[in-house]
DRENDO-1510 file (C-alpha; in Angstrom, 1 decimal, always signed):
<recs>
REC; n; res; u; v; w
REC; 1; UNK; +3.7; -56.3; +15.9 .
REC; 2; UNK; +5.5; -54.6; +13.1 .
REC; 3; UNK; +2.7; -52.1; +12.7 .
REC; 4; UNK; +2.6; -51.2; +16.6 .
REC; 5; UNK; +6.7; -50.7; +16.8 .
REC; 6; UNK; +5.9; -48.5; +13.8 .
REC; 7; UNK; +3.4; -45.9; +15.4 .
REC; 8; UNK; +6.1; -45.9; +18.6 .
REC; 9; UNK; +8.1; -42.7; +18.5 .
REC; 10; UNK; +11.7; -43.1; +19.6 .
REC; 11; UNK; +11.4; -42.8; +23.2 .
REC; 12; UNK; +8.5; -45.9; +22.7 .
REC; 13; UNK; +11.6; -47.8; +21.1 .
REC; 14; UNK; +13.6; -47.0; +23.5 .
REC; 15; UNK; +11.7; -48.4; +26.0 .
REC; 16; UNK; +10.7; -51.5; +24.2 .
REC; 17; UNK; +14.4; -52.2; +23.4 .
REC; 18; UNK; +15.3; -51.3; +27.4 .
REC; 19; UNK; +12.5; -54.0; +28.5 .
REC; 20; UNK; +14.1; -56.4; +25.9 .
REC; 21; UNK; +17.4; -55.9; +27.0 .
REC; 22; UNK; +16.1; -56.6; +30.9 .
REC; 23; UNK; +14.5; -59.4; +30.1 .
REC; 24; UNK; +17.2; -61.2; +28.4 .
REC; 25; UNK; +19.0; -60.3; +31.4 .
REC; 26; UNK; +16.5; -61.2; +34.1 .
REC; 27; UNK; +16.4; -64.7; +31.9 .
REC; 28; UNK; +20.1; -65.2; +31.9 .
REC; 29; UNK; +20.7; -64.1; +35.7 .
REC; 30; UNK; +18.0; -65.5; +36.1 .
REC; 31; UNK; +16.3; -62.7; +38.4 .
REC; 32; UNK; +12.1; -63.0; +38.6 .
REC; 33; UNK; +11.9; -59.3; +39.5 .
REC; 34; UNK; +14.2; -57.7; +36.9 .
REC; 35; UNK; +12.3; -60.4; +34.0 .
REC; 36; UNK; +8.7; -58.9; +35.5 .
REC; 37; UNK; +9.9; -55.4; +35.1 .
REC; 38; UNK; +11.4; -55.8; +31.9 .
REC; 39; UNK; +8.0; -57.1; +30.7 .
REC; 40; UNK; +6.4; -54.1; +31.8 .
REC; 41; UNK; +9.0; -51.8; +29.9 .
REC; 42; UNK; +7.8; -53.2; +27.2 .
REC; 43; UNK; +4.1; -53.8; +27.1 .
REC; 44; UNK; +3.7; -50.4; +28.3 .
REC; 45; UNK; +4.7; -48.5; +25.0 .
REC; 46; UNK; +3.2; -51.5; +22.7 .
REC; 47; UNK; -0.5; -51.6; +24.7 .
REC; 48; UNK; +0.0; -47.3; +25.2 .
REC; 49; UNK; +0.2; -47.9; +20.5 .
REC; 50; UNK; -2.8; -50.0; +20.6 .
REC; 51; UNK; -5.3; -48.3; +22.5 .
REC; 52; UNK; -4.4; -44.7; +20.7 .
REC; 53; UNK; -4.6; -47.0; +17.3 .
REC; 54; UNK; -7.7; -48.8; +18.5 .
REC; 55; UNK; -9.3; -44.8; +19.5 .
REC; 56; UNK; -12.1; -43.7; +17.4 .
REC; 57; UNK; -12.2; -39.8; +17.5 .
REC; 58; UNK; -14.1; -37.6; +15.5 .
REC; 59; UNK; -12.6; -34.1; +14.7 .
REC; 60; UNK; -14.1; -31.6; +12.1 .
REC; 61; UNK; -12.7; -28.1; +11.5 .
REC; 62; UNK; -14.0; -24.2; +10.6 .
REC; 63; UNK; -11.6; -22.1; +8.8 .
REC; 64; UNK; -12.6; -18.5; +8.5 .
REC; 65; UNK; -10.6; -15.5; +7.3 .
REC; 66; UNK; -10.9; -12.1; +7.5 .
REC; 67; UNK; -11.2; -11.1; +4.9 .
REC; 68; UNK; -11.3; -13.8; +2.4 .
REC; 69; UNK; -8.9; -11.7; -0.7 .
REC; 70; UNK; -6.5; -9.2; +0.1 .
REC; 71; UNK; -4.3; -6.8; -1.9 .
REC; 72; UNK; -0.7; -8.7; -2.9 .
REC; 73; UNK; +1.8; -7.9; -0.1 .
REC; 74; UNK; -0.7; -7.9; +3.2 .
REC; 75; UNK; -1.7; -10.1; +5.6 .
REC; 76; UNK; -5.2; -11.8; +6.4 .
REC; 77; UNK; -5.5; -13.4; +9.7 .
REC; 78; UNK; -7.2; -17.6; +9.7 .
REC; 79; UNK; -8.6; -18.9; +12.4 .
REC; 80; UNK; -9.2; -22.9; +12.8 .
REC; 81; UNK; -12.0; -24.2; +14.9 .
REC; 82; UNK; -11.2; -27.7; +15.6 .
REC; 83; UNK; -14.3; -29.3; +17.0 .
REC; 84; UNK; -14.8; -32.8; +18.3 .
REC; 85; UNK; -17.8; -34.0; +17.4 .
REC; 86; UNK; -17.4; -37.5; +19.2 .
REC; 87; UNK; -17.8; -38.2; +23.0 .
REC; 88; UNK; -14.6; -39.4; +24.1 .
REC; 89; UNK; -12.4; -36.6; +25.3 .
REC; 90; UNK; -9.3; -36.9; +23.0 .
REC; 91; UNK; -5.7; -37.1; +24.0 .
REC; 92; UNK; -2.8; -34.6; +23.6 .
REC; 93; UNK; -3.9; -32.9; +19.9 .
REC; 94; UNK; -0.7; -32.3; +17.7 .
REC; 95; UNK; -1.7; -29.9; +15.1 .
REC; 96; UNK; -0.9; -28.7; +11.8 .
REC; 97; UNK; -2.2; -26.7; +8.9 .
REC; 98; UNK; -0.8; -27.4; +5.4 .
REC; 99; UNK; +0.2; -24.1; +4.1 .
REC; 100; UNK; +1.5; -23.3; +0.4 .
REC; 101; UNK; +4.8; -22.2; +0.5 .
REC; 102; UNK; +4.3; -18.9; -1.3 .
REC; 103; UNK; +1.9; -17.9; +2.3 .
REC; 104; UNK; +5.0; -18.6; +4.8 .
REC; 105; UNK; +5.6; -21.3; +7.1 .
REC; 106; UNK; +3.1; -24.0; +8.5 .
REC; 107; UNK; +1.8; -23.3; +11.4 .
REC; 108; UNK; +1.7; -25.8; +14.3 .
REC; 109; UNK; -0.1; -25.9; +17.7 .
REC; 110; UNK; -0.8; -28.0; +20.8 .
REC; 111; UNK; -3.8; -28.9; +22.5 .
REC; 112; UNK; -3.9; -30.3; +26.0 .
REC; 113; UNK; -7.2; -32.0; +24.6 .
REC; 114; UNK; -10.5; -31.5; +23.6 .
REC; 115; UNK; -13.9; -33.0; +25.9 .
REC; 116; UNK; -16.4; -34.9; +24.0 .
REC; 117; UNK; -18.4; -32.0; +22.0 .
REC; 118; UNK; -16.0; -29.1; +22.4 .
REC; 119; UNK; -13.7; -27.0; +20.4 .
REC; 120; UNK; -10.6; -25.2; +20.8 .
REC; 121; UNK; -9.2; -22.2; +18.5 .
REC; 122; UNK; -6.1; -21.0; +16.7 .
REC; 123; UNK; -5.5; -18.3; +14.7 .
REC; 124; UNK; -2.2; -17.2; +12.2 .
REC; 125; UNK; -1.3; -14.3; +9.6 .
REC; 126; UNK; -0.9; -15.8; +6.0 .
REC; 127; UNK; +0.3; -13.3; +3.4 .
REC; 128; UNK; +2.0; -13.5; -0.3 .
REC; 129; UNK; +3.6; -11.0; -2.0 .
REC; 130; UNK; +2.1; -12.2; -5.5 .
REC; 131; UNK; -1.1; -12.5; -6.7 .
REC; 132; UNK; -2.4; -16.2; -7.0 .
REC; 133; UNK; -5.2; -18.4; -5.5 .
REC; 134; UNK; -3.6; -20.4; -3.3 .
REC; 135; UNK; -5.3; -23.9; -1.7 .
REC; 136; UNK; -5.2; -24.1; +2.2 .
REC; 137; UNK; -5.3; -27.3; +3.9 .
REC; 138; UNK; -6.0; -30.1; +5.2 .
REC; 139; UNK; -5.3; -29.6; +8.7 .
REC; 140; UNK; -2.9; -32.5; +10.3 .
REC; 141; UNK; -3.7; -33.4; +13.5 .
REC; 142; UNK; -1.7; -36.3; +15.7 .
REC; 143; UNK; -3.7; -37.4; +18.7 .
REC; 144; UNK; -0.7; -38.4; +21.0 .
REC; 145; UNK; +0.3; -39.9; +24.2 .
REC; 146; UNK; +3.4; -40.4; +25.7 .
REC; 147; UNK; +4.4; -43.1; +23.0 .
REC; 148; UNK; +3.1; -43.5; +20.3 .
REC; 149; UNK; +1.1; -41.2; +18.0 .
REC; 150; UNK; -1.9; -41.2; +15.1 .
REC; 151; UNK; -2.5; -39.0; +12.5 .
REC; 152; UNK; -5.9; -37.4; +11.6 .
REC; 153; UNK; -6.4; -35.6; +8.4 .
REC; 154; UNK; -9.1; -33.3; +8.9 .
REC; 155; UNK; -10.6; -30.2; +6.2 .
REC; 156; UNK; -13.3; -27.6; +6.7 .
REC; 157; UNK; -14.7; -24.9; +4.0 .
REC; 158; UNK; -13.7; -21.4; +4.3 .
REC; 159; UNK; -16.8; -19.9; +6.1 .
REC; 160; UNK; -18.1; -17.5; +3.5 .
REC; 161; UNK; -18.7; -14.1; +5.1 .
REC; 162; UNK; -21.8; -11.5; +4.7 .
REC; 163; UNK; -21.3; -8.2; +3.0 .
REC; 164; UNK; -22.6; -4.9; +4.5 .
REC; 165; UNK; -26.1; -3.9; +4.3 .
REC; 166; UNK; -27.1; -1.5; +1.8 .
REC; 167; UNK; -29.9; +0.7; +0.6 .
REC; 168; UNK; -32.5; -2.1; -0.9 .
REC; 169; UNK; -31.6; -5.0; +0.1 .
REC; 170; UNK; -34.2; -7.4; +2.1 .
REC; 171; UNK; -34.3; -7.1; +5.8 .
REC; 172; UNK; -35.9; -10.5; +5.7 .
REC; 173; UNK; -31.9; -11.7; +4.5 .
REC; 174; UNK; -30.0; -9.8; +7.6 .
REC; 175; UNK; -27.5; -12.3; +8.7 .
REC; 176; UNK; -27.8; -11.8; +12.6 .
REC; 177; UNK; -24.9; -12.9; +14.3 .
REC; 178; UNK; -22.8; -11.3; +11.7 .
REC; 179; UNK; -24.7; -8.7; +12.4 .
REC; 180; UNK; -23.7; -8.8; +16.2 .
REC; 181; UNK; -20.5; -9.3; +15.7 .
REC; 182; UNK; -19.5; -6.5; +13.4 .
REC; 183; UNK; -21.6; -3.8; +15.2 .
REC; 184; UNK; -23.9; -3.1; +12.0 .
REC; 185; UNK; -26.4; -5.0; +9.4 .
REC; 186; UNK; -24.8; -7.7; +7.4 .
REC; 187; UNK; -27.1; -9.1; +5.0 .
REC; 188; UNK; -25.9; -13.1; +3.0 .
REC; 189; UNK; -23.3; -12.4; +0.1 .
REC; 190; UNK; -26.2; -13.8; -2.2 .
REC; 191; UNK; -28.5; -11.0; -1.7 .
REC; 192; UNK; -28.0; -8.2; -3.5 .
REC; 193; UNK; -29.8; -5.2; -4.8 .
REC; 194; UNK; -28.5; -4.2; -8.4 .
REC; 195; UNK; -29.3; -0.5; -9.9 .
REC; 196; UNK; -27.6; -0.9; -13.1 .
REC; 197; UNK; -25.7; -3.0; -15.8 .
REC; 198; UNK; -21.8; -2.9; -16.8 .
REC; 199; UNK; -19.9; -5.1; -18.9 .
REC; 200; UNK; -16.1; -5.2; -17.8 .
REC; 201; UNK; -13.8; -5.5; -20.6 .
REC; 202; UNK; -10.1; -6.6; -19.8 .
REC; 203; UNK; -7.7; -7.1; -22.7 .
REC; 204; UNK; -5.0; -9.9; -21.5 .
REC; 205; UNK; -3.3; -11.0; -24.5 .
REC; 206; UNK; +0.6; -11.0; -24.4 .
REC; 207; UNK; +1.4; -8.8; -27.3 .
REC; 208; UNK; -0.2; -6.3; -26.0 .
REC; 209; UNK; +1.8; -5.2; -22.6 .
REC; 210; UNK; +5.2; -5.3; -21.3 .
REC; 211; UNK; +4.8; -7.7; -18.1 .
REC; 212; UNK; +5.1; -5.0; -15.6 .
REC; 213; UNK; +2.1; -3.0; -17.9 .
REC; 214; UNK; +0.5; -6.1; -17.3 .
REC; 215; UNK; -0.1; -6.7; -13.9 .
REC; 216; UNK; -1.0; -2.8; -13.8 .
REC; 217; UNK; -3.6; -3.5; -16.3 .
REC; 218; UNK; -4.6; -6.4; -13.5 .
REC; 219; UNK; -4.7; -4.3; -10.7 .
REC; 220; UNK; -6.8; -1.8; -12.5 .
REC; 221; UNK; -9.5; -4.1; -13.7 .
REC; 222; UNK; -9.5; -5.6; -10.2 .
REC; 223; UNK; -10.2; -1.8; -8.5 .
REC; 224; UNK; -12.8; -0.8; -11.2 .
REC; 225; UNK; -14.9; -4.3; -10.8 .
REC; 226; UNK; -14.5; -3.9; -7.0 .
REC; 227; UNK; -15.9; -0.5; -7.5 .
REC; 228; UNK; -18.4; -1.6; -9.4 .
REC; 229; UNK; -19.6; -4.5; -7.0 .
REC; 230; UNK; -19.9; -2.0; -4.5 .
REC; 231; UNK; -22.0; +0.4; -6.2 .
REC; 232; UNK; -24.3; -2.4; -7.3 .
REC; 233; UNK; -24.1; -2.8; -10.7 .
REC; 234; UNK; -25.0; -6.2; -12.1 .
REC; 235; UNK; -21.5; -6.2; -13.9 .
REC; 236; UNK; -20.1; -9.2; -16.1 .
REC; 237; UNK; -16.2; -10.0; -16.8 .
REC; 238; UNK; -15.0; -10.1; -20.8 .
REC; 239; UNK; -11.8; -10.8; -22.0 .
REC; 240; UNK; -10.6; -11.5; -25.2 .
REC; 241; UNK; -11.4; -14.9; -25.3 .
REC; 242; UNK; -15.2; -13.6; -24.5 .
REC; 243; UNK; -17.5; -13.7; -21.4 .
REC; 244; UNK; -15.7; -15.3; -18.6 .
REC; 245; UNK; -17.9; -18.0; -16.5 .
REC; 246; UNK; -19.7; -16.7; -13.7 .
REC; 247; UNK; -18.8; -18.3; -10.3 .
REC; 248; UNK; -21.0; -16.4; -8.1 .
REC; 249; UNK; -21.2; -12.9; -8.0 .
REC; 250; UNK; -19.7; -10.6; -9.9 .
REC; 251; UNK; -16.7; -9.9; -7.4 .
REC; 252; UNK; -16.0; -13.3; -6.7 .
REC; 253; UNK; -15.8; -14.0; -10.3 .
REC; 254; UNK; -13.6; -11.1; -11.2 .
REC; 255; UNK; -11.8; -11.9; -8.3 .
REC; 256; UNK; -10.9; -15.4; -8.8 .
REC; 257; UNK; -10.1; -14.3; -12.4 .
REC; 258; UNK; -7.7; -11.9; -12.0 .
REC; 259; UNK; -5.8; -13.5; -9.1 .
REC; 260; UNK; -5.0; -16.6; -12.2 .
REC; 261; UNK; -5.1; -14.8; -15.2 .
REC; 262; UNK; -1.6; -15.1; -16.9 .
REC; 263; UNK; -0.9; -13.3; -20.3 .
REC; 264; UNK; -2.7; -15.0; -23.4 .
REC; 265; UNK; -1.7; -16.0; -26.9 .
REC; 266; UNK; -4.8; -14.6; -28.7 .
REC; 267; UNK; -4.0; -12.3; -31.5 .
REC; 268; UNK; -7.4; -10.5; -31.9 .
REC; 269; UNK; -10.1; -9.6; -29.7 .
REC; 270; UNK; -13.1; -10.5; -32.2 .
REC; 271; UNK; -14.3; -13.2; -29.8 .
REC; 272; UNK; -14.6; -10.6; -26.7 .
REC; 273; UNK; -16.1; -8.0; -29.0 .
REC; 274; UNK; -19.1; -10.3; -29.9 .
REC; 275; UNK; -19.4; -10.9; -26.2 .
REC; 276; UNK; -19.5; -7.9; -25.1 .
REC; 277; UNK; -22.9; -7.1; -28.4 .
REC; 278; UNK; -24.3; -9.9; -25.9 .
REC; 279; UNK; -25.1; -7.4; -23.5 .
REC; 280; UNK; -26.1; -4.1; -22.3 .
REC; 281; UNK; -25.3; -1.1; -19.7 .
REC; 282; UNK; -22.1; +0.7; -19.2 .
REC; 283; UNK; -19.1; -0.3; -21.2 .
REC; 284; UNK; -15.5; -0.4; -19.9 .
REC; 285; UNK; -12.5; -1.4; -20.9 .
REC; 286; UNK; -8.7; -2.1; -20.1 .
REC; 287; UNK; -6.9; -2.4; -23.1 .
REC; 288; UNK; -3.4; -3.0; -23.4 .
REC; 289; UNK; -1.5; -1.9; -27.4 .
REC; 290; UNK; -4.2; -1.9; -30.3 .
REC; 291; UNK; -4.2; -1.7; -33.7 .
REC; 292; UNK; -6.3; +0.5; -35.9 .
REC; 293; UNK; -8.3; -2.2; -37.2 .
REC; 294; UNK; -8.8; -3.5; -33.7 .
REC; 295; UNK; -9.8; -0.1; -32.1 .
REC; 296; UNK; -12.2; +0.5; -34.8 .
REC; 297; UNK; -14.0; -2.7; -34.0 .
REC; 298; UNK; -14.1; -2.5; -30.1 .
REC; 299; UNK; -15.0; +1.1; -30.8 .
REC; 300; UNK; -18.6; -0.3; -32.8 .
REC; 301; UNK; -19.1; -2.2; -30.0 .
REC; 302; UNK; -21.1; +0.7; -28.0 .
REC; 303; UNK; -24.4; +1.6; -29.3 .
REC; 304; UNK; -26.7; +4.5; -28.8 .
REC; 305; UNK; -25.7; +6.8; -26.2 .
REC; 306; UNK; -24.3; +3.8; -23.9 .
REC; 307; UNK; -21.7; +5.4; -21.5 .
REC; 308; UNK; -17.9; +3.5; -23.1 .
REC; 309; UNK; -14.8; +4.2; -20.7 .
REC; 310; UNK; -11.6; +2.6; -22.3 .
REC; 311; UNK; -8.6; +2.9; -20.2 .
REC; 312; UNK; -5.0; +2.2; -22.3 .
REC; 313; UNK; -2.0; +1.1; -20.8 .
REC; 314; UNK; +1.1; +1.6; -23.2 .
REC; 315; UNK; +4.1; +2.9; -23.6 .
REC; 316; UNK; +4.0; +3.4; -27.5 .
REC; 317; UNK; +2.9; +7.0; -27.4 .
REC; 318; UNK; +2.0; +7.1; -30.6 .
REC; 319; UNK; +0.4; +4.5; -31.3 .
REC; 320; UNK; -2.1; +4.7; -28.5 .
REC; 321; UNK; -2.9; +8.4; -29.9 .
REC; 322; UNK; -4.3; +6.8; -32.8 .
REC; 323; UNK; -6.8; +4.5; -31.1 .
REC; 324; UNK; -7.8; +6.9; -28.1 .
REC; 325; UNK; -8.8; +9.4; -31.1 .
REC; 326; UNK; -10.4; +6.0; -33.1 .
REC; 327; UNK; -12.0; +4.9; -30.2 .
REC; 328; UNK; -13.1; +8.8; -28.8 .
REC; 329; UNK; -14.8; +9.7; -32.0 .
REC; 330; UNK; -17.1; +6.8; -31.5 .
REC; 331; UNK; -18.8; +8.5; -28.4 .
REC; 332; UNK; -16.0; +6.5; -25.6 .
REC; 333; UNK; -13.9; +8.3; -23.3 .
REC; 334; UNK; -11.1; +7.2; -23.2 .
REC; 335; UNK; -7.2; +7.5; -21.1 .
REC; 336; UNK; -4.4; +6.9; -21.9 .
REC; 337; UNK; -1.5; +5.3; -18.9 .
REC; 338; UNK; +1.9; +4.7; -20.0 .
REC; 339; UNK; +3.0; +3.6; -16.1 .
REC; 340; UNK; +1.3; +3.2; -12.7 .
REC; 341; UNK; +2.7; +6.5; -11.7 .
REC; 342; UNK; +0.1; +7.7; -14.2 .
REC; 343; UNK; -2.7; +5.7; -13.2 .
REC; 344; UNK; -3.8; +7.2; -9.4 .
REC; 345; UNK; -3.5; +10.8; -11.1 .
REC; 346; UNK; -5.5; +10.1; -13.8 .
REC; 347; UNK; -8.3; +9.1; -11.2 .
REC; 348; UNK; -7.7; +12.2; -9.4 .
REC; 349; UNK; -8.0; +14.2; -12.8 .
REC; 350; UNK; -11.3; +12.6; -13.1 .
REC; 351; UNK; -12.8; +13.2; -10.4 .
REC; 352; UNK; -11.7; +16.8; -10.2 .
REC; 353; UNK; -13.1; +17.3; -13.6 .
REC; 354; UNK; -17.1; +17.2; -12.8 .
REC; 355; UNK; -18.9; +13.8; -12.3 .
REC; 356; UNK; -21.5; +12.4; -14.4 .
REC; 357; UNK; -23.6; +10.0; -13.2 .
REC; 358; UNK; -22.9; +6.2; -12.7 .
REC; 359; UNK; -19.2; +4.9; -11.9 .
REC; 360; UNK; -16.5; +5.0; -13.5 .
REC; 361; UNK; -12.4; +4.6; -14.5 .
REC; 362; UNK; -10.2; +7.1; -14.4 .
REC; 363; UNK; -10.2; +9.4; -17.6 .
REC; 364; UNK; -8.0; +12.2; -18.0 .
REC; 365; UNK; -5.9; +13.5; -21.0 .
REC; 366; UNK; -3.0; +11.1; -21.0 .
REC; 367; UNK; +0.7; +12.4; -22.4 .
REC; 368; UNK; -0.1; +11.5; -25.8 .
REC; 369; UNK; -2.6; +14.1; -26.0 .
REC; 370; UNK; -6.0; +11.6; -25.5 .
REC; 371; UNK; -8.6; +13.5; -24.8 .
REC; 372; UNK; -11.3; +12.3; -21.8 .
REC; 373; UNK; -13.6; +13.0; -19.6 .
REC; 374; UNK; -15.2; +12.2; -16.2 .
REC; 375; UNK; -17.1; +9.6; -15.8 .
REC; 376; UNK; -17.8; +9.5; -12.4 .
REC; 377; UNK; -16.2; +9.0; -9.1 .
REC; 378; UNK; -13.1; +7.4; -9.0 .
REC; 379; UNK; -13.0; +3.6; -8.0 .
REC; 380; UNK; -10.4; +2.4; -5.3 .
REC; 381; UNK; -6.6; +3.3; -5.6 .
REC; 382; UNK; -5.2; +0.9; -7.8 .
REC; 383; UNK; -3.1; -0.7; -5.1 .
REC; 384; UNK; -3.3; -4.8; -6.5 .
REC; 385; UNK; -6.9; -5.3; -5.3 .
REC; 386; UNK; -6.7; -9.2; -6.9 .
REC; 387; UNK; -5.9; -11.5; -3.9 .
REC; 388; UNK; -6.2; -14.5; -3.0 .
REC; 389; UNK; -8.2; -17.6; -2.1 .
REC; 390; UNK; -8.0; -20.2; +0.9 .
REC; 391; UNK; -8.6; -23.5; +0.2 .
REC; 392; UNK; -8.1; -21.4; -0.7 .
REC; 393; UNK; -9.6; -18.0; -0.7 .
</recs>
């Protein structure tokens, strides 16, 4: 009994305490009719508790957004697909998504109620201003009636979306109904046609930026591994620390990195280095402040005539002078960004100075007198391309 009053919402007490009161009164009177209708007030809302407690629905959900990461500061829009998967049609549907604070509000709809094997939709706009990966979920969902209520928790995985087609890839991996839906060929995020190698080197220790060089440093690793995902190189993230764990392509793991990735307390970047021997292809780096001992050993790190971009974000003019010319005379091309108003023009300088083949980071004589060169055409505006994840991504 305790358990049913407890699933009544106030107006179900209400009407239990009304049918109390009547009854006492048709007992006291005594009045047969006012005792039978007392009776009713009150097993109304108790048997109304019962039944919804006693219900046994089934409810699954689909969350999908588009797109899955976004620049820090825009929007992405989520849309639920709450699906009954049992065969009794459920009752008035009370729902809501659990949302992180730092995405906005939670977001709460009502449903008149699903049939046995159907589904109703709902999108909303999440959006943070900083970069994080941020956990979505689970979706709350009261079935209701008018006195009492349940609760349902229910969770579905984020429904991984197909890239574009592009030149080699397997038509036998076309994903169809993307396909249909977006106009063009989509092939499955897993297949992938790569025409060169890259190692991505991103230098995250603390001493080595101011925190606003930092996320700068951040957003320009994030826009030249996005650049190189699209172009197809089999790329690989290194920090300082060394080769970062791959979880699942190349852009999802430099994504998922970046969005994290909080200043560390390393001192050297011996570890990274010895990473980076591992393997082959292009070199690039974002470095933050180095010393002379440390640009000579990132600068043995490229061998033979592989193609070494290093891109240095600091504000010690000087100091940065002496490892873009350390670094330079060991075959790397190197700039030199003391602020992000730097960064974009840089690219532009690049790109304007004659492309060589293969991708690349912006390179252009910096205002400490670093010399560079092109190395390609510029990757996306550096505009905070680390987002986020839903339930996060």
């Amino acid at each position: 009994m305790h358990r049913l009053l407890g699933a009544l919402t106030v107006r179900g007490r209400s009407f239990v305490a009304a049918g109390a009161a009547a009854v006492v009164c048709g007992l006291l009177i005594p009045e047969p009719d006012l005792l039978r209708i007392g009776a009713l007030l009150m097993a109304l809302p108790l048997l109304s508790a019962f039944g919804s407690g006693r219900a046994r629905y089934r409810l699954s959900c689909v969350r999908q957004m588009t797109p899955s990461r976004l620049p820090a500061g825009q929007t992405t829009a989520l849309t639920i697909r709450l699906i009954n998967v049992s065969r009794l049609r459920t009752g008035l549907l009370l729902a809501e998504d659990t949302v992180p604070y730092a995405l906005g509000s939670r977001p709460r709809f009502v449903f008149e109620g699903i049939g046995g094997g159907g589904s109703r939709e709902f999108t909303y706009q999440l959006g943070a201003d900083t970069r994080g990966k941020y956990t979505i979920g689970p979706l709350r969902v009261r079935v209701a009636d008018s006195f009492g209520r349940r609760s349902i928790a229910a969770s579905g995985d984020d429904d991984a979306a197909p890239r574009a087609y592009r030149t080699g890839d397997s038509l036998h991996r076309v994903h169809w109904r993307s396909t249909a839906r977006y106009g063009e060929l989509m092939v499955r995020r897993e297949e992938q046609f790569w025409r060169n190698t890259a190692s991505l080197f991103v230098d995250t220790r603390r001493l080595g930026y101011s925190n606003a060089l930092f996320e700068l440093a951040v957003t320009a690793a994030a826009s030249i591994g996005v650049h190189l995902a699209g172009e197809g190189f089999d790329a690989r993230l290194v920090t300082e620390l060394g080769e970062v764990t791959s979880q699942g392509s190349f852009r999802d793991t430099l994504l998922e990195t970046l969005a994290v990735v909080r200043p560390s307390r390393a001192l050297g970047l011996e570890a990274g280095i010895r990473a980076l021997g591992n393997g082959d292809g292009q070199l690039i780096a974002v470095l933050g402040e180095l010393t002379a001992g440390q640009a000579q050993e990132l600068s043995a790190a490229r061998h033979g005539n592989t193609p070494a971009l290093a891109l240095i974000l600091s504000q010690d003019q000087r100091g940065a002078a002496v490892s873009a010319r350390t670094l330079t005379g060991a075959g790397w091309r190197v700039a030199v960004v003391p602020d992000a108003a730097r960064l974009p023009i840089a690219w532009q300088e690049l790109h304007r100075g004659g492309a060589t083949r293969g991708p690349g980071v912006a390179a252009a004589a910096g205002p400490a007198g670093a010399t560079a060169a092109s190395a390609g055409a510029p990757p996306a505006a550096a505009n905070g391309s680390a987002g986020r994840g839903a339930g996060h991504e």
